[in-house]
C-alpha positions as CSV (number, residue, x, y, z in Angstrom):
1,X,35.3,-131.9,90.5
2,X,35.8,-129.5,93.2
3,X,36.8,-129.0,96.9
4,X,38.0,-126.2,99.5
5,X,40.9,-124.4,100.4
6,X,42.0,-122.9,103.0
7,X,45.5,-122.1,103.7
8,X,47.5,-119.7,101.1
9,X,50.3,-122.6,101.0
10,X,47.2,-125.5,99.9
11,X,47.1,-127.0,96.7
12,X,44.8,-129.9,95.5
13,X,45.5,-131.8,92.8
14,X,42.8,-133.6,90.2
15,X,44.4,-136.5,87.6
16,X,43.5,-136.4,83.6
17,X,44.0,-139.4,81.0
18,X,44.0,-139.4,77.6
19,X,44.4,-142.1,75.3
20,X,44.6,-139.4,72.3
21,X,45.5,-136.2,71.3
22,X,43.0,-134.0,72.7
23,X,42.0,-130.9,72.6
24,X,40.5,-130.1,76.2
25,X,39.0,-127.1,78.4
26,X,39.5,-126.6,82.2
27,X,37.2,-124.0,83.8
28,X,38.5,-123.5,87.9
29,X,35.9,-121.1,89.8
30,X,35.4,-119.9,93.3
31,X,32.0,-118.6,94.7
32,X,33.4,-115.9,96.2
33,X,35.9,-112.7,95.2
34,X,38.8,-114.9,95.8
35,X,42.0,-115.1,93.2
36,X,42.3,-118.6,92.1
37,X,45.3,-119.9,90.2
38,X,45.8,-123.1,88.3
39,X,48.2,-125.0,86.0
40,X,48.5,-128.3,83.9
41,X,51.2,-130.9,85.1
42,X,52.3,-133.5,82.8
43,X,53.0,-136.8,84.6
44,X,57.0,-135.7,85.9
45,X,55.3,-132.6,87.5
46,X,56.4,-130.2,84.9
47,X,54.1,-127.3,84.6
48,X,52.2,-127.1,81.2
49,X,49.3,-124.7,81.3
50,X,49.5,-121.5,80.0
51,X,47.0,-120.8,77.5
52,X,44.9,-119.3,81.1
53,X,42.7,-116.0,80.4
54,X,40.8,-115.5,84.4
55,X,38.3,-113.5,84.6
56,X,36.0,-112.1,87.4
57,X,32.4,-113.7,87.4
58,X,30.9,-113.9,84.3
59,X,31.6,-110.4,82.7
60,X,31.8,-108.9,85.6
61,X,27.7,-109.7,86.9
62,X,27.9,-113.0,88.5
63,X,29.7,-113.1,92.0
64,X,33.0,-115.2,91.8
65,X,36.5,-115.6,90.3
66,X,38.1,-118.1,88.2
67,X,40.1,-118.9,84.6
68,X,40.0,-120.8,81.3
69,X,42.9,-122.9,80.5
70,X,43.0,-124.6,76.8
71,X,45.1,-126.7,76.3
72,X,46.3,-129.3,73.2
73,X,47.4,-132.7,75.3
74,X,49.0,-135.5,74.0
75,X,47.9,-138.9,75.4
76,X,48.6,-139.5,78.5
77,X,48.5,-138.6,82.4
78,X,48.2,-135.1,83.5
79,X,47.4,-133.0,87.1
80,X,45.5,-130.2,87.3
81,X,47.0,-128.2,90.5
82,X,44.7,-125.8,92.1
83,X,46.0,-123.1,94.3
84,X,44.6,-119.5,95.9
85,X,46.6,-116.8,94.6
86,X,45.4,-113.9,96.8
87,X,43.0,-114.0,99.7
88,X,42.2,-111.2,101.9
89,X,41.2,-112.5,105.4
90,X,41.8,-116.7,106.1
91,X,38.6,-118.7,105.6
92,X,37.5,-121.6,103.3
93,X,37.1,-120.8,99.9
94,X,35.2,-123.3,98.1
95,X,35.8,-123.8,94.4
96,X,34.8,-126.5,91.2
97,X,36.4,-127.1,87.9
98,X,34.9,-128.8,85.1
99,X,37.3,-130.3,82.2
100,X,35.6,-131.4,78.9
101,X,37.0,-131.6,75.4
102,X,37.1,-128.9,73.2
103,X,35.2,-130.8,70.5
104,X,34.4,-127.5,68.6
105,X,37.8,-126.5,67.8
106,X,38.6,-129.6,67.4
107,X,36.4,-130.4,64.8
108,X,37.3,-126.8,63.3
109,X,40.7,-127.9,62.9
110,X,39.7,-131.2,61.3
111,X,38.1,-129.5,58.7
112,X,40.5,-127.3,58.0
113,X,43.1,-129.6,57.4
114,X,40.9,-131.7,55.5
115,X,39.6,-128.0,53.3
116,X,43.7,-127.6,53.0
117,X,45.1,-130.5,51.5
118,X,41.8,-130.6,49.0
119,X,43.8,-127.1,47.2
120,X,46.5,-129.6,46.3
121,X,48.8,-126.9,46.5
122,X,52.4,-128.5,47.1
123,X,53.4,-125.0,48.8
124,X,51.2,-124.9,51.5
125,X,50.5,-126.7,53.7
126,X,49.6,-125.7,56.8
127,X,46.9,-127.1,58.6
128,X,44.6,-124.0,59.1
129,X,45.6,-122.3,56.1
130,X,42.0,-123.0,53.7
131,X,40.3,-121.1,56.8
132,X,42.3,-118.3,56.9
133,X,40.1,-116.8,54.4
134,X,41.7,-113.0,54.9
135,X,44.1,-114.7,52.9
136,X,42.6,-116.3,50.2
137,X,39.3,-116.7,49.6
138,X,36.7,-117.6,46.7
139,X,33.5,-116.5,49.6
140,X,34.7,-113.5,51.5
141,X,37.1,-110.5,50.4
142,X,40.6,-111.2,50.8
143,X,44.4,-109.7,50.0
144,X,45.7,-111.8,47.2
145,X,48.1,-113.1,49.3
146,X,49.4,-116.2,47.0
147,X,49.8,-114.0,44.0
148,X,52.9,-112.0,46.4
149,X,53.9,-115.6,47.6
150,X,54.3,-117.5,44.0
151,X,56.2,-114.1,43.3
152,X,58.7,-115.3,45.6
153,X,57.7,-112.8,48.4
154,X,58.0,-114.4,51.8
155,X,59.2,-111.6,54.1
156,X,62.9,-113.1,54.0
157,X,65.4,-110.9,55.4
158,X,62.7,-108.2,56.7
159,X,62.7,-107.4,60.2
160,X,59.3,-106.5,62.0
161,X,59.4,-105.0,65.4
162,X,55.8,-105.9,67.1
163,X,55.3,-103.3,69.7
164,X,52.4,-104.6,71.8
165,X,52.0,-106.5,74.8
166,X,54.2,-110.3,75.3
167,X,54.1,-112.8,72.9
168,X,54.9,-116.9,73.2
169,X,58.4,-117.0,71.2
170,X,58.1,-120.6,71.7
171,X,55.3,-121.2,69.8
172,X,56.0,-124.0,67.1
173,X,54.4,-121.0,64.4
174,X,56.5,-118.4,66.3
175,X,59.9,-119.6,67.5
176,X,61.7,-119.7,64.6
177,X,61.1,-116.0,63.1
178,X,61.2,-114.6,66.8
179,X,65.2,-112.7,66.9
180,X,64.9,-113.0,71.0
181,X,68.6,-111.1,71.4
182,X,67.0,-108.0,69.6
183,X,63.6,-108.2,71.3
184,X,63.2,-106.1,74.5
185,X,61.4,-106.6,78.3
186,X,59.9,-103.1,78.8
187,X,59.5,-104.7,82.9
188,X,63.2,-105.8,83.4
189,X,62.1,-109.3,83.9
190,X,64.3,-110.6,80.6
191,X,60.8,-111.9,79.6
192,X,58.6,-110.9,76.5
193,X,56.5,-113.8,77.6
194,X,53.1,-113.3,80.1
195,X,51.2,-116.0,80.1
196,X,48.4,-113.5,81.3
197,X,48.9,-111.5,77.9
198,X,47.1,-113.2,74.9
199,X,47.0,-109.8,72.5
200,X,50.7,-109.9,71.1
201,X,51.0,-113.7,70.3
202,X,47.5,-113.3,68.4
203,X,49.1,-110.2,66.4
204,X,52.1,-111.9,65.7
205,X,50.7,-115.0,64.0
206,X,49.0,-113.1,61.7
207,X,51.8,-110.9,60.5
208,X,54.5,-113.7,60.5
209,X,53.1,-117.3,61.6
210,X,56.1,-119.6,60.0
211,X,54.9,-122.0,57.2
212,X,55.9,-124.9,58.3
213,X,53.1,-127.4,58.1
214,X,52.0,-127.0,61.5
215,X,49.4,-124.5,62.2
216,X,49.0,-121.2,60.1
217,X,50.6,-118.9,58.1
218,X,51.4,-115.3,58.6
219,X,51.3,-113.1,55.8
220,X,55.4,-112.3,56.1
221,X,56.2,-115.7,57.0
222,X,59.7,-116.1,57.0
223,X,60.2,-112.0,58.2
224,X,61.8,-111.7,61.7
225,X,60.2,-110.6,64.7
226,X,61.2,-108.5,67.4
227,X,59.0,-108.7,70.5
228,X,58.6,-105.4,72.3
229,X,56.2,-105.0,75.6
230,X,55.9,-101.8,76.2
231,X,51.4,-102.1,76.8
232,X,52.3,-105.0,79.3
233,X,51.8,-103.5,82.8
234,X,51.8,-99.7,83.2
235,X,52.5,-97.9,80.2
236,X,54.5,-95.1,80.0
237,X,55.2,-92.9,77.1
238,X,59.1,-92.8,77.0
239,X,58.7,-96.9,77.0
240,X,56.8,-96.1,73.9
241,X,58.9,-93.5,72.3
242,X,61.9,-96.0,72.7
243,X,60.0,-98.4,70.9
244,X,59.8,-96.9,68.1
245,X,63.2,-96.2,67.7
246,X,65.0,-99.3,68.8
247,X,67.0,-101.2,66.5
248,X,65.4,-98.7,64.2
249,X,68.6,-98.7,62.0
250,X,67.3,-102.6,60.9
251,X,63.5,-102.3,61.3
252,X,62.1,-102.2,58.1
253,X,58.5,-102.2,59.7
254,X,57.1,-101.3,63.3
255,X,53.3,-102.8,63.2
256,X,51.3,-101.3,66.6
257,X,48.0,-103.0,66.8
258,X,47.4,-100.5,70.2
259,X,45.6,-97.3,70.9
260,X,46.2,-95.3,74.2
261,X,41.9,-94.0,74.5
262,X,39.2,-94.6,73.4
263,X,37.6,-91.2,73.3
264,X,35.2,-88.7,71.5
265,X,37.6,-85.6,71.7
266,X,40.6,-85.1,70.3
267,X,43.9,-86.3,71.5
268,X,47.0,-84.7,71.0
269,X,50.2,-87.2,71.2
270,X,53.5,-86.2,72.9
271,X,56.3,-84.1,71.4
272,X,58.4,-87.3,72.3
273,X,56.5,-89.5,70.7
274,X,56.6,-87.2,67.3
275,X,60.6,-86.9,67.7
276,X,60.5,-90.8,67.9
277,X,58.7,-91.3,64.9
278,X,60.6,-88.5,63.3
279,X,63.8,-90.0,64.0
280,X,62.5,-93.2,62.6
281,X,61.7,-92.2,59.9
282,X,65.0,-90.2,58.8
283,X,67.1,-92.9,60.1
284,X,65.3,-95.9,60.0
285,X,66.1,-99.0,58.1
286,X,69.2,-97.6,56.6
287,X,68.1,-94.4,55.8
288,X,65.5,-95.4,54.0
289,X,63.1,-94.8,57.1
290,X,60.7,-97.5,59.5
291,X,57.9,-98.0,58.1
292,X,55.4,-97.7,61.3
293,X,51.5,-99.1,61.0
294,X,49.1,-98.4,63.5
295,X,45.3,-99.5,64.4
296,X,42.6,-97.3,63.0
297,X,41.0,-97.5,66.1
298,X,37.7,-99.2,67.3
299,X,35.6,-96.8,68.8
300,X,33.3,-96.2,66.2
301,X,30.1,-97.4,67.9
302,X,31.4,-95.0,71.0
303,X,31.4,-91.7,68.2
304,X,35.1,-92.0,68.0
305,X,36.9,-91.1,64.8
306,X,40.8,-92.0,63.8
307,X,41.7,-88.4,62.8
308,X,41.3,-87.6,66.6
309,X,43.7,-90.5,67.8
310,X,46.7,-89.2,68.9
311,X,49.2,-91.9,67.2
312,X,46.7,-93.0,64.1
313,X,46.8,-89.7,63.2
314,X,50.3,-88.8,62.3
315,X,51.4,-88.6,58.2
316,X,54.4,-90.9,59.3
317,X,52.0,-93.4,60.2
318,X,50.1,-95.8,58.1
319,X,46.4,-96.2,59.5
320,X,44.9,-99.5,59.3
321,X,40.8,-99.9,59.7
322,X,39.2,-103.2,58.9
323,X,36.4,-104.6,57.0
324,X,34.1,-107.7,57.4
325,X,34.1,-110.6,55.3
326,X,32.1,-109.3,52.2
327,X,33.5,-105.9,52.2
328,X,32.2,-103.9,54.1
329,X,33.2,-101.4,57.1
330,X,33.4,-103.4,60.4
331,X,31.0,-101.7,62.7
332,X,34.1,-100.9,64.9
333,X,36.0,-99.7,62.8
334,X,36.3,-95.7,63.4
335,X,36.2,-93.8,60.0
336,X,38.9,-90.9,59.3
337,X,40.3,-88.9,56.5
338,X,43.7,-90.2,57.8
339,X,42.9,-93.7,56.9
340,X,45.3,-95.5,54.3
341,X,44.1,-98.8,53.8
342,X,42.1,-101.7,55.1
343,X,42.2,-105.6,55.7
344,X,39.8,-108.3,56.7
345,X,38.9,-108.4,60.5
346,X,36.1,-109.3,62.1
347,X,32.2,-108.3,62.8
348,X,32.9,-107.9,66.0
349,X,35.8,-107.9,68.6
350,X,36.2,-109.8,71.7
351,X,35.3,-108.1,74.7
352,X,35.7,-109.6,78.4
353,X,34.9,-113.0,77.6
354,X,32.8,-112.6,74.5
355,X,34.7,-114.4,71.4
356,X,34.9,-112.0,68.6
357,X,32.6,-112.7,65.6
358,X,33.3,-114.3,62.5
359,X,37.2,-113.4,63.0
360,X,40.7,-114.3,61.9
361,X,42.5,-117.7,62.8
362,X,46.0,-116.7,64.3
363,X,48.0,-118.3,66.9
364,X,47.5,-118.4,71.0
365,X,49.3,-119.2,73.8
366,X,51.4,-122.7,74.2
367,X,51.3,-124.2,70.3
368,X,47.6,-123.6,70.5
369,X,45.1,-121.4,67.8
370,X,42.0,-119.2,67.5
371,X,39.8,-118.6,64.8
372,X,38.0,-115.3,65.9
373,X,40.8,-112.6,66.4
374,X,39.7,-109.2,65.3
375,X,39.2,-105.8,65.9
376,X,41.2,-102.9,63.9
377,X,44.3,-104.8,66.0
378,X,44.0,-107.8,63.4
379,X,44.1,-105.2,60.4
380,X,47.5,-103.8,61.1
381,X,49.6,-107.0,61.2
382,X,48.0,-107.7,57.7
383,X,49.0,-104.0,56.5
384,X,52.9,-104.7,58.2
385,X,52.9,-108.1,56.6
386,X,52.2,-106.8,53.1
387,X,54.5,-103.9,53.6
388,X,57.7,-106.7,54.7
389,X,56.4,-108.9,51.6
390,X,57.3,-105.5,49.5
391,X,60.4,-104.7,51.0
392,X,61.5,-108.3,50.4
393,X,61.4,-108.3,46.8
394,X,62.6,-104.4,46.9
395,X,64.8,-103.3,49.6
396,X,65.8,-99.8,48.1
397,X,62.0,-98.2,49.1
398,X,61.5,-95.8,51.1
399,X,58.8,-95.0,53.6
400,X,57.0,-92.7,51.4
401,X,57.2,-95.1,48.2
402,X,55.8,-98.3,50.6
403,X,52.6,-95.5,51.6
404,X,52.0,-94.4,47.8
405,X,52.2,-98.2,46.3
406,X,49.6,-99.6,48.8
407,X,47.6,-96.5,48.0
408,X,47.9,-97.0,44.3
409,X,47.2,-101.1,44.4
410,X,44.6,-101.4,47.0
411,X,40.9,-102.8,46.1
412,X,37.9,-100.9,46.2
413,X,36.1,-102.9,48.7
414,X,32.6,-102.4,49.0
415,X,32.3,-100.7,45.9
416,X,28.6,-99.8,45.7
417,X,29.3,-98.1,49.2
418,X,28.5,-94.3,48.4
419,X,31.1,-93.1,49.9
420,X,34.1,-93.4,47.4
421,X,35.0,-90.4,45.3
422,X,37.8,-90.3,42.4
423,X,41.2,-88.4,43.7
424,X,44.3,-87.1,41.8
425,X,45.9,-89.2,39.2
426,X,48.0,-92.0,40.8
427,X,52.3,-91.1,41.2
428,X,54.1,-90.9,37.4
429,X,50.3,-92.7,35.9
430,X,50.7,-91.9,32.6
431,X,46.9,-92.4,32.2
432,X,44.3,-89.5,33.5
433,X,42.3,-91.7,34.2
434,X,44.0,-93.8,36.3
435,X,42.9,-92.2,40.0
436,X,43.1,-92.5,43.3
437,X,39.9,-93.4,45.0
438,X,39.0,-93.0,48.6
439,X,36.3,-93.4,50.9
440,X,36.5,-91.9,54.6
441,X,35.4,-95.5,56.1
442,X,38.2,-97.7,54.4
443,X,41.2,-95.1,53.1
444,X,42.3,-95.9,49.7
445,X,40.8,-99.3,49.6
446,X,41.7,-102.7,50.9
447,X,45.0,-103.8,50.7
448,X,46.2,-106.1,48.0
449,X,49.5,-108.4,48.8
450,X,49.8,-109.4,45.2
451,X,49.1,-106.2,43.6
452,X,51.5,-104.3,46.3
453,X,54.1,-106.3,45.1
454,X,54.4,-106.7,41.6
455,X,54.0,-103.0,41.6
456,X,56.9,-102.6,44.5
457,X,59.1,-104.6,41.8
458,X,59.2,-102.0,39.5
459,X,58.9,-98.9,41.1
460,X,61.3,-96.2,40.7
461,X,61.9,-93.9,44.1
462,X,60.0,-90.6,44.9
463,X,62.8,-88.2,45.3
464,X,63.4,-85.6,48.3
465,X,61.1,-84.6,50.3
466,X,59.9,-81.1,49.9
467,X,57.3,-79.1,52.7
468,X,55.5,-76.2,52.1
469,X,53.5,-74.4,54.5
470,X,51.3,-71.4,55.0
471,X,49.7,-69.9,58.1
472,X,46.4,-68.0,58.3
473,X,47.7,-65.5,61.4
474,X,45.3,-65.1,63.8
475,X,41.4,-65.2,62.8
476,X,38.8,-63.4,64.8
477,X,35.9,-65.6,63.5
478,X,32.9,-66.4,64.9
479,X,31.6,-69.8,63.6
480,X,27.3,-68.9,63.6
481,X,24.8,-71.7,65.2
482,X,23.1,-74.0,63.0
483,X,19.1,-72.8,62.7
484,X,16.8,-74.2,64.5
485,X,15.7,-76.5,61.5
486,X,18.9,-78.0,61.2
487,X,20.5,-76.5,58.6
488,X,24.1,-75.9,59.1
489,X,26.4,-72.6,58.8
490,X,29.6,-72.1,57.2
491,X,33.0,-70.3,57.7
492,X,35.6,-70.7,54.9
493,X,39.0,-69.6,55.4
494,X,41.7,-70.0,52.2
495,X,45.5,-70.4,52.5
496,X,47.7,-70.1,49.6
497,X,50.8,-72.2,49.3
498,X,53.4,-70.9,46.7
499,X,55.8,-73.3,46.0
500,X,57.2,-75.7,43.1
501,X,55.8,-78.9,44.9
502,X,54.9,-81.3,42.0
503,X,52.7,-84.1,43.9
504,X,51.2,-83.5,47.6
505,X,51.3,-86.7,49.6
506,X,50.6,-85.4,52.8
507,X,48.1,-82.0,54.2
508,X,48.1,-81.7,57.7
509,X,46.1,-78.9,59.0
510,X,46.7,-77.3,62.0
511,X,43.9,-75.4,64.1
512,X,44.0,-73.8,67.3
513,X,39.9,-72.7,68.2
514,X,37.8,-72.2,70.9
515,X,34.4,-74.1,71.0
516,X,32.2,-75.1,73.6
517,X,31.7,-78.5,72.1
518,X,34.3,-79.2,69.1
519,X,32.6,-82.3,68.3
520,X,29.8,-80.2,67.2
521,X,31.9,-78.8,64.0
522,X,32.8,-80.5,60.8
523,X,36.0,-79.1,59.1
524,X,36.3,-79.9,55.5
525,X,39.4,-79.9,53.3
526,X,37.8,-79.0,49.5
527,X,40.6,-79.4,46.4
528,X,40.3,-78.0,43.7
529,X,38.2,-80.5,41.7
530,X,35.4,-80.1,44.6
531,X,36.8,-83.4,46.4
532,X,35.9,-83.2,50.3
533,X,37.9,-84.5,53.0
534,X,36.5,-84.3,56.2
535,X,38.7,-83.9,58.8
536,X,36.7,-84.3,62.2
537,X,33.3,-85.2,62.0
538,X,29.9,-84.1,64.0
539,X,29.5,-85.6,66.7
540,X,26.7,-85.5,69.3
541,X,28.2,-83.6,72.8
542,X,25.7,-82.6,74.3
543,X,27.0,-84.0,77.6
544,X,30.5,-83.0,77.6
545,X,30.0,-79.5,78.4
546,X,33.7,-77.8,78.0
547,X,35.9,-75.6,76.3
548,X,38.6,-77.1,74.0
549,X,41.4,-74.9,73.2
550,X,44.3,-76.4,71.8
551,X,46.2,-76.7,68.5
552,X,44.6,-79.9,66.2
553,X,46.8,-81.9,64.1
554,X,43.8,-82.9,61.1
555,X,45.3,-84.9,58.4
556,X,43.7,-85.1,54.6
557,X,45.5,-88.4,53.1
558,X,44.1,-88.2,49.7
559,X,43.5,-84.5,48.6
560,X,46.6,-82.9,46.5
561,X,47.2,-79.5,45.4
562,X,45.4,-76.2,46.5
563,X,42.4,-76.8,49.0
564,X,40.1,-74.4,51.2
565,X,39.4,-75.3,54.5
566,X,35.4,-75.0,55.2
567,X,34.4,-74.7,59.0
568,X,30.9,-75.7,59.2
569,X,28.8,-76.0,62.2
570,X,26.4,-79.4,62.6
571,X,24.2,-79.9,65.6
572,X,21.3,-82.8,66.5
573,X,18.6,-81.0,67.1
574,X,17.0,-83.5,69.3
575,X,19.7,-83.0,71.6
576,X,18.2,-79.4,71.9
577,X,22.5,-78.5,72.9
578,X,23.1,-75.4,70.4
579,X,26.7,-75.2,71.1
């Protein structure tokens, strides 16, 4: 099918019948750099389509615009109406659209149902559930979800605030744990939907899809939403800072699948932002503090690392990376020694038209589903839903006691990975041997929903929260090059804390330094036992040729007591840059 347009006011229709449900595909293009808009009419002329992503060419290299609309149709008679929605100069724009069936999913959901209903479980059953294998699995790792759920942990009473782009509130997985009079339009349009914005209706399924028998099911799924859009459009940072904060006084858990850049240098956050997440966490959820969870980040593969993200690195925030389905790190997923724990994601992230790779099912846009969501963005909802299972069954924990019981009952994933290395006995353990274990690609471990909460049920409170802090003064030190072979130098500087402090959860180390290339520098935290946590890690600068001077928020998440902080200076010789 195809034709031309002309005038800004034109429109062409083109008529679909169906004689069964069906799950179809509509691809509208122009040959030329032309904004073209369409929608799905049923037969009265109501307007259905809105599951639409456009994009420009095909990833940007092929001359042309256009969009995707997927759509699940009942039988019967539809229109699809095509329409120019910008155009610079008048001329004829010629344009085609090609509708099939989306057999593929269609035959995905099939089988999923069928894969469902062959558990025999009387409790669930939701279409998609058997292929949600984050879940539940007996092939790929997975969170012990139905061990929190036979509990009787379902999120019930919990309030999530999802601080991300829109999301479809009308989605039959969605509509009926979405609290609209407590969610809030950051564009004063009284509208949390876009139909343009996919990314917070994807996070949302996953943290709280409604089990319901249609669909999937959300690891919280009967917790209550609130939808805040504070990414959609332009964001600014007071949107964000209120976002945090609002409604805090019944927000049990703020999940933020977002990350501002995507950089190799470190990023300092806003003082706002701090006094936000400050605030929420002394007032929060009835005193007991908002428990906030952010993205790890995915800028790995660009030489990024979490402990250099402004709002992932923050010891009132929970950091969530991601592993793939057997265990190990995603390839995205940036490493830090602020990591707390993982959860299943994908291999690889969608990017501009590219479906992620082997992802997670969660819901889209207008009733409809996708099976490859990922990225560190699919991590955190799985990290917010565990913590609103835990606060379900025990509403008196605070912040701090949600951050050490996911810490003591998380999995070690990947555990031949040579990275993991034995911490300080677990909170009250009455057993020495019963550590913490961390790795710097996945935190403390991947989560565990059913281990989370049987320990949440019976955990007694940490008390007050005591700080202790030292200061170096100023240091004249010159940090020596690394020889020419490649080995590296070191600078050790020692602070002593004196104080009655029983159990450390938190070291943040603050630097200020001057450095040509910063990324060339690897500072370690050492305990006492000779356990290293490295804060930022070498990176190859040779092209970013300035001066960084500021003061650097590092965080240790898994080091307690005394430490010594160890300056040491790394560079790749084949970059012949000595800093």
């Amino acid at each position: 099918m195809g034709g031309t347009l002309i005038e800004d006011e034109e429109e062409e229709y083109w008529r679909l019948d169906f004689t069964t449900q069906t799950y179809v595909v509509i691809d509208a293009v122009t040959s030329s750099k032309v904004s073209l808009d369409a929608e799905i009419l049923d037969a009265s002329g109501t307007e259905l389509g809105e599951n639409i992503y456009s994009f420009d060419g095909f990833l940007g290299y092929v001359p042309g615009d256009g969009l995707i609309i997927r759509e699940r149709l009942s039988p019967g008679t539809y229109f699809i109406r095509v329409k120019l929605a910008s155009r610079l100069e008048p001329r004829p724009v010629p344009y085609s659209i090609v509708a099939s069936e989306d057999v593929q999913f269609a035959q995905y959901f099939d089988t999923c149902n069928a894969r469902t209903q062959a558990l025999n479980n009387p409790s669930i059953s939701d279409p998609l559930y058997a292929c949600q294998w984050h879940l539940e699995s007996n092939e790929y790792v997975d969170i012990n979800i139905e061990s929190a759920w036979d509990a009787g942990a379902l999120g019930e009473g919990v309030n999530v605030a999802l601080v991300d782009q829109g999301l479809d509130y009308r989605h039959e997985d969605l509509k009926d744990n979405v609290d609209l009079t407590l969610s809030h339009d950051y564009n004063d349009e009284d509208e949390i939907y876009d139909r343009s914005e996919h990314h917070g209706t994807h996070v949302a399924g996953i943290l709280a899809a409604r089990d319901n028998s249609v669909g999937m099911r959300g690891v919280a799924p009967r917790a209550t939403l609130f939808g805040y859009n504070p990414l959609s459009g332009f964001t600014r940072i007071s949107e964000l800072a209120d976002a945090m904060t609002r409604n805090a006084d019944i927000t049990a858990v703020s999940n933020n699948s977002w990350g501002i850049r995507q950089s190799v240098r470190a990023k300092r956050v806003s003082t706002l932002w701090e006094r936000a997440i400050e605030s929420g966490l002394d007032t929060g959820y009835g005193g007991k503090g908002t428990f906030y969870v952010f993205s790890g980040g995915n800028g790995h593969l660009l030489g990024d690392d979490s402990n250099l993200d402004e709002y992932a690195n923050y010891y009132g925030v929970t950091a969530a990376c991601s592993v793939q389905g057997w265990g190990a790190r995603a390839p995205h997923s940036e490493m830090g020694a602020n990591l707390w724990v993982c959860a299943p994601s994908n291999e690889r992230p969608g990017v501009r038209g590219l479906a992620g790779r082997f992802g997670v099912v969660t819901t889209e846009h207008s009733d409809n589903y996708v099976q490859d969501f990922g990225g560190t963005s699919a991590a955190a909802p799985v990290v917010s839903g565990v913590a609103a299972l835990m606060r379900s069954v025990n509403p008196e924990l605070t912040w701090r006691d949600l951050k050490l019981i996911l810490a003591a009952s998380a999995q070690k994933n990947d555990p031949n990975n040579a990275g993991w290395e034995d911490g300080a006995r677990k909170y009250r353990s009455g057993s020495a041997a019963d550590r913490y274990h961390f790795n710097h690609e996945f935190g403390f471990g991947l989560v565990d929903a059913g281990a989370a909460v049987e320990l949440a049920t019976e955990w007694v409170n940490v008390p007050y929260l005591e700080i202790g802090g030292a200061s170096s003064g100023k240091l004249s030190t010159t940090i020596p090059d690394a020889t020419l072979d490649g080995e590296s130098t070191t600078v050790s500087s020692s602070i002593t804390l004196e104080n009655d402090i029983g159990f450390t959860e938190f070291v943040e180390v603050n630097i200020e330094l001057r450095h040509r290339s910063f990324r060339d520098l690897e500072v370690e935290l050492v305990s006492p036992s000779g356990a290293v946590s490295r804060l930022p890690v070498p990176h190859d600068t040779s092209t970013d040729l300035f001066t960084y001077t500021d003061f650097i928020p590092l965080y240790g998440s898994f080091r307690f007591g005394s430490a010594r902080l160890d300056t040491w200076e790394r560079i790749r010789m084949e970059s012949g840059h000595l800093g």
